[in-house]
C-alpha positions in Angstrom: 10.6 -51.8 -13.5 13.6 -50.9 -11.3 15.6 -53.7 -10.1 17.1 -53.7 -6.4 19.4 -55.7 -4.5 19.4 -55.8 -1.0 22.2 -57.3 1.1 21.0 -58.0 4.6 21.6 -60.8 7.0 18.9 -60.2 9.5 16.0 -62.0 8.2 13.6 -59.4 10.1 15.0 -56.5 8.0 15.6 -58.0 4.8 12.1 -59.2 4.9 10.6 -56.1 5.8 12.9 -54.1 3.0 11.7 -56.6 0.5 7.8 -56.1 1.2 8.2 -52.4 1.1 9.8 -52.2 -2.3 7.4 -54.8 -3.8 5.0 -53.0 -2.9 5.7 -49.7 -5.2 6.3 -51.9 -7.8 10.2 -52.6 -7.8 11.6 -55.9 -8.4 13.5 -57.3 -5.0 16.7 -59.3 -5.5 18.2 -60.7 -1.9 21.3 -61.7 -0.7 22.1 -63.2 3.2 25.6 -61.9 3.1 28.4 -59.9 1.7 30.0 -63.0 -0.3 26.4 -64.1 -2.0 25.7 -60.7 -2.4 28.8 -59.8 -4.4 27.6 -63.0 -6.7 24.4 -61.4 -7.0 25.4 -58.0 -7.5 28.1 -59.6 -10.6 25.4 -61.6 -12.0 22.3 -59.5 -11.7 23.2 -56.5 -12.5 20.6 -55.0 -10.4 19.8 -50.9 -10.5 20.4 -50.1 -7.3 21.7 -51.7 -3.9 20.5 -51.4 -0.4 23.2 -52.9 1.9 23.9 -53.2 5.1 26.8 -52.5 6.9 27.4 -55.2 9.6 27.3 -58.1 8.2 29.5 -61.2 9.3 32.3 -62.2 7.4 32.6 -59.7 4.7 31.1 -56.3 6.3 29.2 -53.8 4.2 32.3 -51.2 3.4 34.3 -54.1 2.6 31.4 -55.0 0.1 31.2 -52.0 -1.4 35.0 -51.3 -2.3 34.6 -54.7 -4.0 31.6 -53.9 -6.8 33.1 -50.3 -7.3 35.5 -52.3 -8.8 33.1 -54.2 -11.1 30.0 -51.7 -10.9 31.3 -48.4 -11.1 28.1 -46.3 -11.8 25.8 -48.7 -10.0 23.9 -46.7 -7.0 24.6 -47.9 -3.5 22.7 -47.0 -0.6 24.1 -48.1 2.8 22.0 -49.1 5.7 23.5 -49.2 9.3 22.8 -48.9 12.7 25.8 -46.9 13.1 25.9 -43.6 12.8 29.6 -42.0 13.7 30.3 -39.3 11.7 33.6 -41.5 11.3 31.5 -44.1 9.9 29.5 -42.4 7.3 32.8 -40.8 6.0 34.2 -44.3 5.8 30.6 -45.3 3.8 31.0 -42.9 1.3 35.0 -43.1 1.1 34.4 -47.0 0.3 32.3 -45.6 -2.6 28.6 -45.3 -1.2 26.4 -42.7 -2.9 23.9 -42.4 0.5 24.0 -43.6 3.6 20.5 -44.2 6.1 20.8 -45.2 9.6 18.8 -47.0 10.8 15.9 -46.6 12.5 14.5 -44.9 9.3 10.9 -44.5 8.2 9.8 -45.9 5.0 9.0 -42.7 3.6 12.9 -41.4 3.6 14.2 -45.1 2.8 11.7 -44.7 -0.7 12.6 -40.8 -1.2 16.4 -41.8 -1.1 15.9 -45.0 -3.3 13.9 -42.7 -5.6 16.7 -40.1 -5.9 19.1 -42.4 -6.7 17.4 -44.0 -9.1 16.6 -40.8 -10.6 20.8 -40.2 -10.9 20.9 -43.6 -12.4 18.6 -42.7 -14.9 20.2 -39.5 -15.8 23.4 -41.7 -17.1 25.5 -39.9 -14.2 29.4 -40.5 -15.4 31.6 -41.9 -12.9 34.2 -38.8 -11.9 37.4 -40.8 -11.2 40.0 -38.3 -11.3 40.2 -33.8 -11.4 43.0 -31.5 -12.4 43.9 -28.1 -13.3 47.2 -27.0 -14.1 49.6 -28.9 -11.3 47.1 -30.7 -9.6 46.1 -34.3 -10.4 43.9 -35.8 -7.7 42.4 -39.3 -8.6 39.3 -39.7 -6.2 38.9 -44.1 -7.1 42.8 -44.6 -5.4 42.5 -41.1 -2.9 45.4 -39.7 -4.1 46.6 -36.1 -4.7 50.1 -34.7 -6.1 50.5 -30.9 -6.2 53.5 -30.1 -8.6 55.1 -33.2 -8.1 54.9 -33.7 -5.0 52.6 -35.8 -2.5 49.2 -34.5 -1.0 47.7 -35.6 2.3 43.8 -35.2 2.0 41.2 -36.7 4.5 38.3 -38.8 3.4 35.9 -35.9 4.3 38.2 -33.7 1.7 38.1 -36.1 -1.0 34.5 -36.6 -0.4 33.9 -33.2 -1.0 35.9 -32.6 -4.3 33.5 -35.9 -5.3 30.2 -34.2 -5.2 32.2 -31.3 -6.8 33.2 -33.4 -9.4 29.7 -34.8 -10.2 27.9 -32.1 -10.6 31.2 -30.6 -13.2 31.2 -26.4 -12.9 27.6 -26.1 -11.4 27.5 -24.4 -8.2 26.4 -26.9 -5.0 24.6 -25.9 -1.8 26.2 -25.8 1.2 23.3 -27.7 2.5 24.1 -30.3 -0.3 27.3 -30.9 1.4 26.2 -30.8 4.9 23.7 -33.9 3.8 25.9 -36.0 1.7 29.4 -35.6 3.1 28.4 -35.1 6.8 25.1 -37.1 6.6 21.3 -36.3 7.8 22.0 -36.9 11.7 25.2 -35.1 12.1 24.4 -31.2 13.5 27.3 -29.6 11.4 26.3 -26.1 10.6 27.3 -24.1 7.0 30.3 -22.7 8.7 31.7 -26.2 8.5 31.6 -26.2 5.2 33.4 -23.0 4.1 36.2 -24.5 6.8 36.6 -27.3 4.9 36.7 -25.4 1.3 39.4 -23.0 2.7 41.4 -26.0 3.9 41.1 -27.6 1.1 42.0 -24.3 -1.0 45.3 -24.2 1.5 46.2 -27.5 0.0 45.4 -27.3 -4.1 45.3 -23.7 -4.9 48.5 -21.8 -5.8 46.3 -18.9 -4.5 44.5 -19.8 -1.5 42.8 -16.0 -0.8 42.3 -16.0 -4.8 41.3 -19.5 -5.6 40.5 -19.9 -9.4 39.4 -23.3 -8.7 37.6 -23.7 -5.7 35.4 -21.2 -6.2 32.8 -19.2 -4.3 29.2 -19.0 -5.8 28.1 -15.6 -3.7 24.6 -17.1 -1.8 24.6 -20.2 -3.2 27.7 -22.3 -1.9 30.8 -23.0 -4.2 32.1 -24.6 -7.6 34.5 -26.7 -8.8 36.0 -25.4 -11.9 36.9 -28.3 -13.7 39.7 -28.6 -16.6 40.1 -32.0 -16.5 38.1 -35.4 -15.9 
């Protein structure tokens, strides 16, 4: 039985998220805040971790970037009333794998908690860092250096390379990227996406109109050829 943490201080919600999960048979942990959360999350060692975002005191990103740091591989789903494209990017740049806003129904809050579980269960290895010849980028510290030298990426690039990175030389969807780098409410359309691959190929490949890298998977979306981990 799947074990699940949720950090929420709105009693309302928490209780709500609590009953939901108990009843398809997961086992509920709570925490009222950021700080007991943290505890919890160090202690417990749950499977997975529904947490919101504003939250007094220590806020939900804030929360996140701290059990990265303890919980690598653990799967974090982020619940939040906002919904800013800024925002998400800064959810999954803190080191969320999802983020829901809410209103949700239940039936997309248990499909998500499903999914991730599923990862979890697949013993998903935590990328931290990608290079090919004269590239190191480390996605933990969002850094980049390009033959020595200093890259600027933006949170939506790094994001990116991640879910590259994960899924190591297979090809991804552009859809795929669209849902977890831009998020399920945002109206970006594909084209987006190939912007943001030829941007990034400006920055990393020697070649930019011949990446051997960053490369295109004809009808399908692109891949990440990967020579280092």
């Amino acid at each position: 039985m799947s074990r699940i943490l949720i950090i929420e201080d709105e009693l309302p919600m928490r209780t709500a998220l609590m009953d939901l999960l108990q009843a398809h048979d997961y086992r509920v942990i709570t925490a009222i805040d950021g700080v007991a959360g943290l505890e919890r999350a160090m202690t417990e060692k749950p499977d997975l971790l529904l947490l919101d975002v504003m939250m007094p005191g220590l806020d939900g990103f804030s929360v996140c970037r701290e059990v990265r740091r303890f919980a690598p591989a653990l799967p974090i789903l982020l619940l939040t009333a906002k919904g800013l494209i800024e925002d998400r990017v800064t959810g999954l740049d803190a080191g969320a794998d999802d983020y829901l806003v809410k209103p949700f129904s239940s039936r997309e809050l248990l499909a998500r908690v499903r999914a991730l579980l599923r990862r979890g269960e697949r013993g998903t290895v935590l990328i931290e860092r990608v290079s090919w010849p004269g590239v190191e980028i480390d996605l933990v510290r969002k850094t980049c250096v390009r033959a020595g030298r200093a890259v600027a990426l933006t949170a939506r690039e790094f994001a990116i390379l991640k879910v590259l990175a994960e899924h190591r030389g297979e090809p991804v969807t552009r859809e795929h990227f669209l849902e977890v780098v831009w998020g399920y409410n945002a109206y970006p359309t594909t084209r987006t996406v190939d912007n943001q691959i030829l941007s990034l190929r400006a920055k990393l490949e020697a070649e930019p109109s011949n990446p051997q890298f960053l490369t295109t998977v004809h009808g399908i979306g692109y891949r990440l050829e990967m020579t280092g981990s």
